[in-house]
N, C-alpha and C positions, 0 to 999 in steps of 0.2 A: 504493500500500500504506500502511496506515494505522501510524502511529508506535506502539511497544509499551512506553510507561513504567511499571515498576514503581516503585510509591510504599511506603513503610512505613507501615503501618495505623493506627500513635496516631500518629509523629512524621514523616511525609509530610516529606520530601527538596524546602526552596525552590526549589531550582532547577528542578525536575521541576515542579511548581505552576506556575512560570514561564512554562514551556515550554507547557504544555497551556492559561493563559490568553490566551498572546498566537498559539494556534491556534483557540481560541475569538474572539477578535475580528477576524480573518483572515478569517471566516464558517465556521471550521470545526464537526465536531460530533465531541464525547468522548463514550465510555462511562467513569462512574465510579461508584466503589463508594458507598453509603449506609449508614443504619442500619436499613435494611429490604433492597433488592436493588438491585443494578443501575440504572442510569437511563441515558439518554443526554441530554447536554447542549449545549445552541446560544448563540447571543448572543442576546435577546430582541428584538432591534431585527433579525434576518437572517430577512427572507420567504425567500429560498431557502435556506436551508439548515430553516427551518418544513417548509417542502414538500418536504423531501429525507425528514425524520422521519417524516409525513405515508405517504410511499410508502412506507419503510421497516417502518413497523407498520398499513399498510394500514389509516389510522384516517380517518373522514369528516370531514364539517366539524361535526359536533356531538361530536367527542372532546372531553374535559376536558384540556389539557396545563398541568403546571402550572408556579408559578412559586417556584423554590427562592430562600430569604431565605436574608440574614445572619441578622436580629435581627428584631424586629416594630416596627423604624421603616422598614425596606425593604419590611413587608408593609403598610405604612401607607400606603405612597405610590401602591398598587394597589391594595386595598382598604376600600371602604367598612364600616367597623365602629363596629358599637354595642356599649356599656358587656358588657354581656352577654357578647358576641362576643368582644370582646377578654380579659375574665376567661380566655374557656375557652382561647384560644391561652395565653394566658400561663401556664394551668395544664397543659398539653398539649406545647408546647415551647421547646424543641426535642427533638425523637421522633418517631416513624413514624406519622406522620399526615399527614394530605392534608384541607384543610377549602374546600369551594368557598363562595364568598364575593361579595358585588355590587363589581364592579369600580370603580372609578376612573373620573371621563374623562380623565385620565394613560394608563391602560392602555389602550393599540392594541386596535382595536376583531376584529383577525384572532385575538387571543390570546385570545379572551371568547365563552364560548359563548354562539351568536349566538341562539338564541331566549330563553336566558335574564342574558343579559349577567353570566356569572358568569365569577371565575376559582378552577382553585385553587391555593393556596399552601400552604408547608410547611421549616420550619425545619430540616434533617435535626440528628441527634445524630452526627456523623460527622466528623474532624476533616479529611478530604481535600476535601468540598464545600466546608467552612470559610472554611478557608485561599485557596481556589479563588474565593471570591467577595469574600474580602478582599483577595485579589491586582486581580481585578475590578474593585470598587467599586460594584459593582453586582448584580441578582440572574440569575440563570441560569434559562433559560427550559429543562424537564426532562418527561420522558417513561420512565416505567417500561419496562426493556430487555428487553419481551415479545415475540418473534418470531411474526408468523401463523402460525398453526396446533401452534403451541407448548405444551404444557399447562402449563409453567412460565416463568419470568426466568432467562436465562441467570446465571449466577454464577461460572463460573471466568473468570478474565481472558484467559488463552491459546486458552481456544474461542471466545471472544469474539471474540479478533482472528483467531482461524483464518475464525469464520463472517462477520465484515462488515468484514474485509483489504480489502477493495475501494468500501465504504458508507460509513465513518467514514474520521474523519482523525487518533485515536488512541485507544489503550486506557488507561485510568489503571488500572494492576491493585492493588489495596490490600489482595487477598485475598480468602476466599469471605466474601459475607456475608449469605449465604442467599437464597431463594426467596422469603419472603411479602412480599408489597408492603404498604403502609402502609393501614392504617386510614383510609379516605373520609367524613367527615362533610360534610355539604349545610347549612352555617351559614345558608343563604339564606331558610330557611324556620324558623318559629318554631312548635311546638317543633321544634330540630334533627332531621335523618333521616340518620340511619349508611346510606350506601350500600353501603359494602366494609369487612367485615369481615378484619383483616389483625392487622399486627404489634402495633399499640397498643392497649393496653388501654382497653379501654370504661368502666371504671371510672368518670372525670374526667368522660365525655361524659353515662353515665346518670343521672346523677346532677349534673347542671349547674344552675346557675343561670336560665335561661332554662325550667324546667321540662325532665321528664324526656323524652329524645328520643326518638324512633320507631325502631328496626328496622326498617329495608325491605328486608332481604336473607334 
């Protein structure tokens, strides 16, 4: 049965932070809150517990999973970024955005979707990831907390642990905070392509430097 920590939403409980990072290097996986929904969270360096998330959101090997930073010196060290590129992260986060990006050769090559060697990354605005990867030192390998056949992201913490008590090895509850998952931009292609339309405003993106980006959705 998976552990049930309640966290406080701006000022998250160290000890609880604690608790849930050194169940993440254990190879365990968290559900916790963001600035957009839900995610669920692993060590980046645990193929099993990759392949646990894998079965769990019944996703193939060309899903995007991506990789949650501190700061955009953590997205640095996985990310291959031009001048461009980085303006728009830096005007974008940290917020509910998700931008796939040409990886690293740092970046493990299971993390990288394999026909386009991309990953994505995303800074959240949320102060329990935060704290959670600066307890870490490092960044959290994440997956939006979509159940197959689900029309939405789960969002209460207690159904959370009611529905995957047995799949996860804790729940971090910081409260509801909603259904839309993050805004999807594909930095990989010039001009940029919004894939998923979500919580961030497109604003920053239509209007980028790199010339105006594509709508593909």
């Amino acid at each position: 049965m998976s552990q049930y920590l309640e966290l406080h939403p701006v000022t998250p409980q160290a000890r609880l932070i604690r608790i849930a990072a050194e169940i993440v290097r254990e190879g365990g996986i968290i559900a916790y809150p963001t600035d957009s929904c839900y995610a669920l969270g692993w060590h980046l360096g645990d193929v099993r517990a990759l392949e646990r998330v894998r079965r769990i959101r019944r996703a193939d090997r060309h899903h995007h999973f991506t990789l949650v930073c501190a700061d955009l010196a953590q997205v640095g060290r996985f990310a291959r970024l031009e001048t461009w590129q980085f303006r728009m992260l830096r005007s974008c986060l940290p917020g509910p955005y998700t931008f796939l990006v040409k990886a690293t050769r740092e970046t493990p090559r299971r993390l990288q979707n394999p026909r386009k060697r991309t990953i994505g990354v995303r800074i959240p605005d949320h102060p329990v990831p935060l704290l959670l990867m600066k307890e870490l030192g490092e960044p959290l390998m994440s997956s939006t907390l979509l159940l197959p056949d689900e029309p939405a992201p789960l969002t209460s913490g207690l159904e959370i642990q009611q529905r995957l008590e047995h799949e996860i090895e804790a729940v971090l509850d910081g409260g509801d905070c909603g259904v839309v998952p993050t805004t999807v931009v594909d930095l990989s292609v010039s001009p940029p392509s919004v894939v998923r339309v979500g919580r961030g405003s497109l604003a920053p993106i239509l209007g980028g430097s790199a010339g105006h980006a594509i709508l593909t959705v």
